[in-house]
Each structure stands twice: as C-alpha cells, then as structure tokens.
VMD Tcl script that draws the C-alpha trace (Angstrom):
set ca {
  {99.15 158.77 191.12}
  {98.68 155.31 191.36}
  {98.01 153.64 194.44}
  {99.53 150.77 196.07}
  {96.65 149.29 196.91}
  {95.25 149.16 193.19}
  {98.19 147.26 192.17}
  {96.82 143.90 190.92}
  {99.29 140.63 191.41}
  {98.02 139.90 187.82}
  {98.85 143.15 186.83}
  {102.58 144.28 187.65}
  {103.34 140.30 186.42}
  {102.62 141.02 183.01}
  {104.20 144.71 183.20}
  {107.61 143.21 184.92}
  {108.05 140.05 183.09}
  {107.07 141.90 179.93}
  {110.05 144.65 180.31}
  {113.21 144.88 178.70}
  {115.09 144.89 181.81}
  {113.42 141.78 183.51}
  {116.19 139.31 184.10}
  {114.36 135.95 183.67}
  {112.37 135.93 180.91}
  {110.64 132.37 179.76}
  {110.05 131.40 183.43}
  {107.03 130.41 185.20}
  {106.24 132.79 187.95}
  {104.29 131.13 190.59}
  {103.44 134.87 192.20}
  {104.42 138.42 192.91}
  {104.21 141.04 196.16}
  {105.33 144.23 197.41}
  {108.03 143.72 200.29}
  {108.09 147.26 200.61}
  {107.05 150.56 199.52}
  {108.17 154.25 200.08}
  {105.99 157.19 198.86}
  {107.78 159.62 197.60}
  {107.02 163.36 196.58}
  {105.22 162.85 193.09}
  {106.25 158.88 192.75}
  {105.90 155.80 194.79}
  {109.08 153.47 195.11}
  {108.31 150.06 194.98}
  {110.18 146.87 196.01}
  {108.49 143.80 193.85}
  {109.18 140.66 194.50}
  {108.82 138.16 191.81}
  {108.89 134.07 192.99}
  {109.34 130.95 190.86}
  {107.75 127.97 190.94}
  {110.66 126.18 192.42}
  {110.91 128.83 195.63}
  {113.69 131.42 194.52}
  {112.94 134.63 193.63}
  {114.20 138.50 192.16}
  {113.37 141.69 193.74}
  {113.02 144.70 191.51}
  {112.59 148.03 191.63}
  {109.41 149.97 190.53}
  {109.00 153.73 190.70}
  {105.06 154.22 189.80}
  {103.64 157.16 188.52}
  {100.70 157.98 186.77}
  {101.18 154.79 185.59}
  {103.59 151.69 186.56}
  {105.89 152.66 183.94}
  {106.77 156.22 186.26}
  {110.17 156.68 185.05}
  {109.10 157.34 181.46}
  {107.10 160.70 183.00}
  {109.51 163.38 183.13}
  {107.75 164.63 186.68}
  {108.95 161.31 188.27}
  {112.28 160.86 186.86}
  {112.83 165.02 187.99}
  {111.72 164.15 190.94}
  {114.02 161.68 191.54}
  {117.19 163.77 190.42}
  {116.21 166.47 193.02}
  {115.99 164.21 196.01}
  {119.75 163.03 195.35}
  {120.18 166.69 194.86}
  {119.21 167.69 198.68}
  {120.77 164.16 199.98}
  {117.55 163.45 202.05}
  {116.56 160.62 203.66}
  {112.64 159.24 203.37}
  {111.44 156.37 205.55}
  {109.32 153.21 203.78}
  {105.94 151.32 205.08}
  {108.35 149.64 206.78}
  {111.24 150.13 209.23}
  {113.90 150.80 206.33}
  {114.66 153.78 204.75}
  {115.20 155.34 201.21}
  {118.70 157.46 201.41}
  {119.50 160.13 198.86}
  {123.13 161.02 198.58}
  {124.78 163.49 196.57}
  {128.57 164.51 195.89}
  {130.12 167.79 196.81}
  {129.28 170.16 193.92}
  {126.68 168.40 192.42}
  {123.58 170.16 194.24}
  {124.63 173.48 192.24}
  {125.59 172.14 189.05}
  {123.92 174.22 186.32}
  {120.57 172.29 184.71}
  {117.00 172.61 185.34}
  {115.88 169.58 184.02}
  {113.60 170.63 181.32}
  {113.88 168.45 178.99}
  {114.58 164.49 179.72}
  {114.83 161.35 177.15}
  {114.71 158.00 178.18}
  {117.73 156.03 176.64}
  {115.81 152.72 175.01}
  {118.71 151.16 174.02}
  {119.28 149.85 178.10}
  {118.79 146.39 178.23}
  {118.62 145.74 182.25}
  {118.53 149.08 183.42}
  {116.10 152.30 183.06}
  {118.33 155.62 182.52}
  {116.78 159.58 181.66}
  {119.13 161.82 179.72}
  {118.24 165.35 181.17}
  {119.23 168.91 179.27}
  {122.15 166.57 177.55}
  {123.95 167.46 181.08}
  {122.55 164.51 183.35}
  {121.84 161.12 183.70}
  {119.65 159.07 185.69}
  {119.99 155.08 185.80}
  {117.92 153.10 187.90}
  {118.77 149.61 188.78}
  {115.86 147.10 188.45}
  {116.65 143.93 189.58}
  {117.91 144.42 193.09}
  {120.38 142.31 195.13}
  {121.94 142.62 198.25}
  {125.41 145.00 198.53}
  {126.72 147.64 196.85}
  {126.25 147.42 193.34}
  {129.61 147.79 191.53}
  {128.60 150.73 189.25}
  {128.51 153.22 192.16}
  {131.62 151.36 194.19}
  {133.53 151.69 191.18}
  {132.47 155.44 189.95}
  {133.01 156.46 193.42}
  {136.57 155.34 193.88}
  {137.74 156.03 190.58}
  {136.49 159.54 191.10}
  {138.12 160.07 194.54}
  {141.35 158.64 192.79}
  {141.44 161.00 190.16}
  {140.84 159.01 187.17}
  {138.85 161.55 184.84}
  {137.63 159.31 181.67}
  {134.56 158.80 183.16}
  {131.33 160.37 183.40}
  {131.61 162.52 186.94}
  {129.28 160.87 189.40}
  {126.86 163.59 191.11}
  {124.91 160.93 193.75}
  {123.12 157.88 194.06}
  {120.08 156.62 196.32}
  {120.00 153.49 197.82}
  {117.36 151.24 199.67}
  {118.74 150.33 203.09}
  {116.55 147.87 205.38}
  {115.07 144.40 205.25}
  {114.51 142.24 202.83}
  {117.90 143.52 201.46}
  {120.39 146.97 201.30}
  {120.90 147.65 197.89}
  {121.66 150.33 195.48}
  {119.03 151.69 193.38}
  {120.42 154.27 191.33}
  {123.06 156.85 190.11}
  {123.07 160.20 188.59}
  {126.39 161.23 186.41}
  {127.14 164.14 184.38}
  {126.06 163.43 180.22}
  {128.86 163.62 177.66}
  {126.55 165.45 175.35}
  {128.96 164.91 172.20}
  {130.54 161.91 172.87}
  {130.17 159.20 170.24}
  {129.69 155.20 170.80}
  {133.03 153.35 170.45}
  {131.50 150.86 168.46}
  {129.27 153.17 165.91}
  {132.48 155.03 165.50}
  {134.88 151.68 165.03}
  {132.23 150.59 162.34}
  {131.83 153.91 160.98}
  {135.52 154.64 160.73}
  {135.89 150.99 159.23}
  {133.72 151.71 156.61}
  {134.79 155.61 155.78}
  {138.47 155.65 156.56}
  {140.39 152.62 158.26}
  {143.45 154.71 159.37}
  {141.39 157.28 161.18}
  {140.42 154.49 163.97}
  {144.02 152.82 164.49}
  {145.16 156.33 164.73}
  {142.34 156.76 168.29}
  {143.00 152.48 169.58}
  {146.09 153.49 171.02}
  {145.23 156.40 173.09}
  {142.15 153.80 174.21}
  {145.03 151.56 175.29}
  {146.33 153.84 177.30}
  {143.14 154.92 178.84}
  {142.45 151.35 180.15}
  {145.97 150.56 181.35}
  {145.58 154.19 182.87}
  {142.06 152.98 184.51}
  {143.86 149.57 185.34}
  {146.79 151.60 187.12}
  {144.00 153.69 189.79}
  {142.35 150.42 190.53}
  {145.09 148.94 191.86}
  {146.84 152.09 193.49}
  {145.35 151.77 196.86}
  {146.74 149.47 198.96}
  {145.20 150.41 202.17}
  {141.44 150.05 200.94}
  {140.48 146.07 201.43}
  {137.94 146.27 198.46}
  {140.51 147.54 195.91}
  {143.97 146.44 197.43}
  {145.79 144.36 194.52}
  {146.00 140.58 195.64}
  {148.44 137.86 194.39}
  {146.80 135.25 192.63}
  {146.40 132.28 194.94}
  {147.63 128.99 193.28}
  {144.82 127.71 192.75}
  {143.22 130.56 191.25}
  {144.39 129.88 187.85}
  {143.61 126.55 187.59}
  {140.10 127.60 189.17}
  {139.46 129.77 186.05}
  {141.20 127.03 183.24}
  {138.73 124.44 185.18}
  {135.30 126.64 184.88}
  {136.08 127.26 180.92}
  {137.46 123.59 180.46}
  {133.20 122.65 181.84}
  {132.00 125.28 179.38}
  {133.87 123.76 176.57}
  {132.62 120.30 177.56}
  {128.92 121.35 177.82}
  {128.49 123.61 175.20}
  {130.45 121.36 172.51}
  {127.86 118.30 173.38}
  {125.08 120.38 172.33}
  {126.75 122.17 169.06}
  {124.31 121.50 166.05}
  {125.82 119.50 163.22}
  {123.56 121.61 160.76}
  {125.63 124.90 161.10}
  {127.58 125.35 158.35}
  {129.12 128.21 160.40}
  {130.22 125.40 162.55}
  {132.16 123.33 160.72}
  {135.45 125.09 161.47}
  {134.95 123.59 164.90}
  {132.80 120.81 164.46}
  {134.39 117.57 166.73}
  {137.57 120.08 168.12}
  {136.11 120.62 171.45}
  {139.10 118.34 173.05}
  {141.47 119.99 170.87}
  {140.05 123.49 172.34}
  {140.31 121.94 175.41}
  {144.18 120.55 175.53}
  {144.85 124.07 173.98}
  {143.47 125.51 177.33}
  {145.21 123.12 179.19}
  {148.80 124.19 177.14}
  {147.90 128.18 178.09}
  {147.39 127.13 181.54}
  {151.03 126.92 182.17}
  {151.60 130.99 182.26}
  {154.09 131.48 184.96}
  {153.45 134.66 186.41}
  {150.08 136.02 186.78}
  {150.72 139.14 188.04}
  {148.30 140.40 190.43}
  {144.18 140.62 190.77}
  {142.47 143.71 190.96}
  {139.24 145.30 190.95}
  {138.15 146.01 187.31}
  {135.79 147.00 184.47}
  {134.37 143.74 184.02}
  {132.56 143.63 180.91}
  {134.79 145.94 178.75}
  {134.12 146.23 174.69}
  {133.96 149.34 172.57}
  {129.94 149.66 173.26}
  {131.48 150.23 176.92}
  {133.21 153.79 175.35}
  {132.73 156.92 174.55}
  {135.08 159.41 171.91}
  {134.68 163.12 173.07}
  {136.74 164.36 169.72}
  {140.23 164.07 171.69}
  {140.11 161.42 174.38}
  {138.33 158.03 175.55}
  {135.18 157.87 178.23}
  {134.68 154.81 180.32}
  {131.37 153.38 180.77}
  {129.00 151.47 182.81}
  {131.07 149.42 185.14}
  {128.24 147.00 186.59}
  {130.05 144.00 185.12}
  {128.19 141.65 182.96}
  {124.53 141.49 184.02}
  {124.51 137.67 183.77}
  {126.77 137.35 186.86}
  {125.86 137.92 190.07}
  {126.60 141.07 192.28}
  {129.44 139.08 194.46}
  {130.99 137.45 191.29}
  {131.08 141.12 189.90}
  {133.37 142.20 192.96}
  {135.52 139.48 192.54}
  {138.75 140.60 192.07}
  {140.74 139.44 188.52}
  {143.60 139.68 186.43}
  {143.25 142.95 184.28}
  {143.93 141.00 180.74}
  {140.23 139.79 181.19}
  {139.43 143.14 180.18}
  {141.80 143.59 177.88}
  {140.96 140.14 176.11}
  {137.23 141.71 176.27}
  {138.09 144.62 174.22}
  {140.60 142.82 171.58}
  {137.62 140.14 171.09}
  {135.83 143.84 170.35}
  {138.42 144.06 167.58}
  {137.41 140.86 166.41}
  {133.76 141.77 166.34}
  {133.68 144.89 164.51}
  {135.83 143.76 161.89}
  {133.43 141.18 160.85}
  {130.36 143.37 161.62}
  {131.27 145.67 159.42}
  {130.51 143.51 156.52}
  {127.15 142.52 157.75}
  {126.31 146.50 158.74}
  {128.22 148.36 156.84}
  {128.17 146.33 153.80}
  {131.83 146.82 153.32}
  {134.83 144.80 154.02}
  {138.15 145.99 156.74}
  {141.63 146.11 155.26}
  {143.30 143.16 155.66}
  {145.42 143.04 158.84}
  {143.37 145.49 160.20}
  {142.17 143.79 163.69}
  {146.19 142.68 164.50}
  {147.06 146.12 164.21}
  {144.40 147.42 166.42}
  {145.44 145.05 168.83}
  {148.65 145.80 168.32}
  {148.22 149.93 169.20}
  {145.76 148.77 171.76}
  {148.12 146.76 173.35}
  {150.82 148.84 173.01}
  {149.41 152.03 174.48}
  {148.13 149.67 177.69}
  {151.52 148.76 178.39}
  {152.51 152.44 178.73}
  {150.47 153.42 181.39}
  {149.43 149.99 183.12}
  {151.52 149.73 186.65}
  {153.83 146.43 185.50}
  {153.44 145.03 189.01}
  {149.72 144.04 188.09}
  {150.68 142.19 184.76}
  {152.61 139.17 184.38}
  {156.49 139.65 183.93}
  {157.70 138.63 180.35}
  {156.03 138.30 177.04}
  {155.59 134.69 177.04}
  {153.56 134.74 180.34}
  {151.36 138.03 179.11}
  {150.45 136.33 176.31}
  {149.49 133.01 177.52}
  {147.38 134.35 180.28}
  {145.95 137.14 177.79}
  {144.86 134.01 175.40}
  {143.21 132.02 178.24}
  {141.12 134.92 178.74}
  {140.09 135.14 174.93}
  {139.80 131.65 174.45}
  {137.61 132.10 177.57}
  {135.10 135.04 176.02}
  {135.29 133.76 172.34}
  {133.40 130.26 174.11}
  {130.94 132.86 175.75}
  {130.52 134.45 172.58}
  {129.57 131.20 170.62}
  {126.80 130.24 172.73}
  {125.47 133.99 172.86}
  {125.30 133.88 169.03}
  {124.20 130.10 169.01}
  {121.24 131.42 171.10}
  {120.50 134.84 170.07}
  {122.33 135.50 166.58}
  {123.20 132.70 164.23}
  {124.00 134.70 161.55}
  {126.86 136.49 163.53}
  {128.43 132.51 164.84}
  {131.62 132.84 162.03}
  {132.94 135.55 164.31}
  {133.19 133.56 167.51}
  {134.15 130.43 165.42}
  {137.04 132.50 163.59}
  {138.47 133.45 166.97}
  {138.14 129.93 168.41}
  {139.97 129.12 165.18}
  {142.68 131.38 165.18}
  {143.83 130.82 168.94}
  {143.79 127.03 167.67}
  {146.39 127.80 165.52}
  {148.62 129.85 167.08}
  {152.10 128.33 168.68}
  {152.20 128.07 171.96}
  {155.48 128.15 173.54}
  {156.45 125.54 176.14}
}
mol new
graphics top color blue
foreach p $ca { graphics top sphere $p radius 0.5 }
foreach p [lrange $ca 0 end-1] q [lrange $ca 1 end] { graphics top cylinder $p $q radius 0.2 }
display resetview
C-alpha cells in the first residue's frame, strides 16, 4: 500500500484537481497537505487539503490503496463496507477519530461482496455497486456538519417512508479541522430503471405508457413531502411558517440573477432571440408572482429533484440522492423551503425531456404531452401532500409554484450557456412560456 509519506504535493495536485469529483476546476492552487490521516485495515484514509491562491481552501477525502485512486480496488472499497458493518471506531494521526456506524439489520444482510462496479456516471461523488445488493458512496469534498444525504436517509427511514434505497450505515470523520460525513452504504435496487432513460425511452416507444407512471410519481413526492414535515418535535425537520421576509428574500436573489446573467447574454445566439432585451420584462413578471398570498409552510426537502433523481422498480417510484445540488453549500442545503421548489424541479424535468427527446431520441413528443405530465404529476402530489405545507387556494399554488420555475429555468440558461449551447431553446422556451402566461392580480 501506499505510504503517506511517499505522497508528493506535486503529485495528489494533479490526481485531485484532475478528478471528476473535484469541485473547483480551472483554479490556481497555490498548494496541498494532509490535515490528517487514519490507516485503516487494507486502505489509508486521507484528509487533503487543497488552498487557493487567494487563502480559502477545500478538504477532500482520499482513501489510498495500491494506488491513490483506492476506491476503484475492490479490496479497499470491501474493506470499507465491512468496517460500517462491525460499527467500529479507528483513531487518526491525530486526536480525532474515524467512526463506523451501521443500522440494525444491516450487519447480517445477505452479500459477500464479490463482485463490485464503480458507478462512472457520479459527478462529485465516488460510489461501488456490490453483488447488485449494495452501495457504497463516498463523499469527496468535505465540509463541516452532517451532510444532508445521511440526515435525510436516516429520518425518512425512521419515519417510514419506503421509496428509498434502505440505508445500512455510514462513517464519518469526527475531530479537528472539521466533523463531517464521509460516506453511506444503502441497499441497490438491482432492477430499477433511471427516470429519465425511461421518460425518453417511453417518449420515443409509447407516449401513454409514461403519463400512465407521472402520477403515481406525484404521489410519491407529495407522499415524501408529507414525512418531512410530520415531525413537529424534531428542530431540524419541524415545518416553519415562512417569515415575511422570506419570500421577498427568494424574489430578490432571482431578481440579481436575472440582472447579471441578462448583461452578459450573447447577441450571437440565435437560440436567444426569444429573450434577447426581456430581462426587465422577466423581471416585472417576477415581481407580479411575488404577490402569492399564502406560502404555506417550509420544510426540509429533496433539494435538487428531476427524473435523473428516480428510480422505476416495474410498479412504484425510488427516491434518490438527497445531497441537494452540489453547487450550494452544506448549510444552504439544510435550509428549510417551500416544497413547490421541488416540485417546480421536476415539472422543469418535464420540460427537459420533451425537448431531449428530439436531440436523443431523434423523435418528436405528442403535442401537449409535457402539460399533461404536469398535469398527473401535479395531480397525484396533491393527493398525498399534507395541505397544511402548501399554500391555500389555486391562485396562491400557482403563483408561488411559477416563482420557483421561473427561478430554475434562469439556472438552467446559464448551465446550458456554459456547458451545452445546443440544449439553450429548452431553458429559453420555459422562460418564454411563463412570460406569457396570465397572471392573476
């Protein structure tokens, strides 16, 4: 195995800032150093801590093998899995301490681990797929807390709420520089199929089939919604009322978004045009939604919901990955909020898919296709969502339900504006299309 003092500064630079999961890429690093180190049976956990020229700096987490890259060797990522297994506790170089935890039942559950497959498709993370019956994901840029994935799973298991992947443990760091949470294990849904390969594929092969399965993921959410907000006596879950500035604190951050983002539109974009010079019109339309009434209450929720976020088992809906969006940091991803921000992220989903389906599929969706899967979306939320967490009356759902579209669909253009310029008509359309839409007053 590797040792820690053969690790070159030089050396794990270019392997973090080279990874898939490394959070800042395109900055100058002025140096790196291990804060900490724990060795492990078979692996060596390693805190790295990464500083920029200007002072600030990421932590991440490392588990070295034969090589630096430890959790691609199926001893290390076993190893790893067994130590949540037997809930021990190892100490590091320093005075902290490494602490494996696991939940009742999972120490017995039946796999041996021979085979594992790392999942290359995770784009901050590292997770192993083991036997198709578990899964490993290690969180690599570290910051102080709880990390939402685990506080969520957790609850949401002790609550009942069963369209999720079970959660079997976690291991966490717990000491100075920071206390932080470096990984889960769930149960795999071996057969479960991608909400978003199966909207496209269903798109393509038989519209019907897929409006037939939105509703019942409708109800799933407003079912998930519901569990979040059902415990009144736990401080980090308790449904709050909306302060009253809390609103206009949200109109206010996407009203600056607007602003920046259309200073710095290119005139070139064809794509554009639809929106070219309309940022105060976007802007007054915010400004018109703002005036919702009731807000209903905030809550604890998924955060960063979309079909990729889903799994289809054949008869029911699976709820994934609840870290929030990795952009935001860990406090922001507590925060408690409305539950229409989710539900805007998943209609904007709708949105998506029904465009990408012409430029994957090669194929075009029926017309009126996306307003009726928001339609039996919407409609199978509202029959399990508790209607104490939603605002009262149509009017006031929808106008706080737009704010939060209008507020992702601005995300959305400057994600494609940056990363996928092909893909900008779908952001544009739905920029478009709240435009025009009467807003009552």
């Amino acid at each position: 195995m590797t040792q820690l003092r053969a690790l070159d500064e030089r050396e794990l630079i270019d392997y973090v800032t080279t990874q898939r999961w490394y959070g800042s890429k395109g900055r100058e690093v002025a140096r790196a150093g291990v804060v900490d180190h724990a060795e492990l049976p078979g692996l060596m956990l390693v805190l790295l801590e990464i500083v920029f020229p200007e002072g600030t700096h990421e932590v991440y987490q490392l588990l070295v093998g034969e090589t630096l890259d430890g959790l691609s060797e199926a001893a290390v990522a076993r190893e790893l899995v067994h130590l949540v297994r037997t809930g021990v506790s190892q100490r590091t170089a320093g005075e902290a301490a490494i602490e494996f935890h696991s939940v009742e039942g999972f120490a017995g559950l039946g796999t041996e681990l021979v085979t594992s497959r790392p999942i290359e498709s995770e784009q901050s993370n590292s997770s192993v797929v083991f036997d198709d019956a578990l899964y490993l994901k290690a969180f690599r840029r570290l910051e102080p807390g709880l990390n939402p994935e685990l506080e969520m799973l957790r609850f949401l298991t002790e609550h009942g709420f069963r369209n999720i992947p079970p959660l079997g443990g976690w291991y966490s760091y717990l000491g100075l520089p920071l206390e932080a949470t470096l990984g889960i294990v769930q149960e795999f849904i071996p057969h479960g199929v991608d909400g978003w390969e199966l909207a496209l594929d269903d798109l393509a092969e038989a519209p019907e089939r897929f409006l037939d399965r939105v509703r019942g993921l409708g109800a799933v959410t407003g079912s998930m919604h519901a569990v979040l907000a059902s415990d009144p006596g736990d401080p980090n879950f308790s449904p709050e009322a909306p302060s009253l500035e809390s609103l206009g604190l949200l109109t206010a951050s996407v009203d600056e978004e607007i602003e920046q983002l259309f200073l710095t539109l290119p005139e070139e974009l064809e794509a554009l045009e639809p929106i070219a010079g309309r940022g105060e019109e976007i802007r007054d339309r915010l400004r018109q939604l703002t005036h919702a009434g009731t807000t209903g209450r905030a809550i604890r929720s998924h955060g960063d919901l979309h079909l990729g976020q889903t799994l289809w088992t054949g008869d029911t809906w699976i709820i994934l990955d609840f870290e929030g969006e990795p952009a935001r940091s860990l406090a922001e991803r507590r925060r408690k909020r409305s539950p229409l921000r989710d539900v805007a992220g998943m209609l904007r989903s709708f949105a998506y898919v029904t465009s990408a389906v012409g430029i994957l599929r090669g194929t075009s969706a029926p017309e009126g296709w996306e307003e009726r899967a928001r339609q039996e979306f919407l409609d199978g939320y509202l029959e399990t969502v508790d209607p104490t967490i939603v605002p009262v009356g149509q009017e006031a759902f929808d106008k706080l339900l737009a704010v939060f579209e209008l507020e992702k669909a601005v995300y959305e253009l400057r994600y494609e504006l940056q990363m996928r310029p092909e893909w900008l008509a779908i952001p544009v359309a739905g920029i478009v299309r709240m435009l025009e839409e009467p807003v009552a007053t």
